[in-house]
N, C-alpha and C positions, 0 to 999 in steps of 0.2 A: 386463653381466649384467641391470639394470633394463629397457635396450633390449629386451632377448631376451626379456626378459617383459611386455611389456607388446605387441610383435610378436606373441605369442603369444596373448593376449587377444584381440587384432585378429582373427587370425584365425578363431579363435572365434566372434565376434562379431559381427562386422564394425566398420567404421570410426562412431561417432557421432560427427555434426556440431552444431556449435550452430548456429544463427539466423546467426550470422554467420562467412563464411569466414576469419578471421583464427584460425589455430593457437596464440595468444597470448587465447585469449577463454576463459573458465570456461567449461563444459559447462551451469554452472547460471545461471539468466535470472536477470539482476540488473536490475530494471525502473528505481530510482533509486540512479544512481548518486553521486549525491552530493547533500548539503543546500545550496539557492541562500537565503541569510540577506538580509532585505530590512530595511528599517526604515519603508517605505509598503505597502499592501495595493497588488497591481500589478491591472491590468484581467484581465478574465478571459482574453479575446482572445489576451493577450499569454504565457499559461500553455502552454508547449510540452507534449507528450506524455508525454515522460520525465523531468519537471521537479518539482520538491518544494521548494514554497517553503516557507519560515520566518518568517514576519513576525514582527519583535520590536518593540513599541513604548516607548520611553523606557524603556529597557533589560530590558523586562518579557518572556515569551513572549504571543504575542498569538495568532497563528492559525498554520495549514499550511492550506496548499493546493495541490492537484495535482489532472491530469484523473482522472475513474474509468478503472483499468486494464481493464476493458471493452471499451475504445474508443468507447463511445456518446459521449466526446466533453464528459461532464456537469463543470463544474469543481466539486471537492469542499472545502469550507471546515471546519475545524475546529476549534473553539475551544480554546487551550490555558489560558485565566485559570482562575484557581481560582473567579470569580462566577461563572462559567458551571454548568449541568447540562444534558444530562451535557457533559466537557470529558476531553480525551484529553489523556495524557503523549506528547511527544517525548523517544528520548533517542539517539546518536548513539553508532555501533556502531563497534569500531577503527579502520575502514575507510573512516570519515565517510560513512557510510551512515545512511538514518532508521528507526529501529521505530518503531512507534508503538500507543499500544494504550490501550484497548482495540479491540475491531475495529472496522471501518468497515463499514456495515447501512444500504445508502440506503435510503432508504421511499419512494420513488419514481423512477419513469423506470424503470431496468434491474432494481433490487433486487437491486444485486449485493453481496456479503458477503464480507468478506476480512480480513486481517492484513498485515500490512509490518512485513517482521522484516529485519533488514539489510539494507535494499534489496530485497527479494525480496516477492512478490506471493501471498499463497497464498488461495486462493478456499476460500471454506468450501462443505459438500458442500448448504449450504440457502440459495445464492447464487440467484436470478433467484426468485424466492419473497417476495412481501409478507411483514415480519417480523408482522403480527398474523395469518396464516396460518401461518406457521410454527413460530411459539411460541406461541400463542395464549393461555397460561395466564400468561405474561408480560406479555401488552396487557388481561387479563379486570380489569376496574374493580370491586378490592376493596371500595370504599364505595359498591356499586350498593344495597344495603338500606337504607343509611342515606338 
């Protein structure tokens, strides 16, 4: 019965493929698929495409890093200390996927804008846009009178 309906869609439809031929693959792009936990910052060189590291130092959360999903290639550093501003939460979705948030706003290079919600990438619609042009009332320097 499921078959027959879901044949039935198909036709409809037609067939969607993911990115990758294996019929055993989510339809939805899961860009990191799991947290790589390190306890030294690795070189940037060494940060593969799909990769999401976790630096923990003496037992503390220390950074993430991963490339910008882009592709331009930029390795993206994050601080997760609480001395840091601003400083992003990691937390680890059932799946051992990473969210992390608040979003990610390069200010240079690509200026691209996003979220990483379990693993998944989602570009905001004010991605490739300098954030002091885009929000402008955000970067406007409240104690310019004084």
């Amino acid at each position: 019965m499921f078959k027959n309906l879901i044949n039935f869609f198909k036709s409809l439809f037609g067939v969607v493929k993911s990115k990758s031929s294996s019929t055993s693959e989510c339809l939805v792009d899961i860009h990191f698929r799991k947290i790589i936990e390190m306890e030294k910052t690795p070189d940037n060189d060494t940060i593969g495409k799909d990769d999401f590291i976790f630096v923990r130092y003496n037992e503390n959360p220390y950074w993430v890093m991963f490339q910008c999903p882009c592709d331009c290639g930029t390795v993206i550093s994050l601080p997760l200390q609480d001395s840091h501003n601003p400083r992003w939460t990691l937390k680890t979705s059932e799946f051992g996927r990473p969210t992390l948030y608040p979003s990610v706003w390069q200010n240079k290079g690509c200026f691209s804008h996003f979220w990483i919600t379990d693993g998944k990438i989602e570009m905001c619609y004010n991605s490739g846009i300098e954030p002091w042009k885009a929000e402008p009332l955000k970067y406007t320097n409240v104690n310019k009178d004084l």
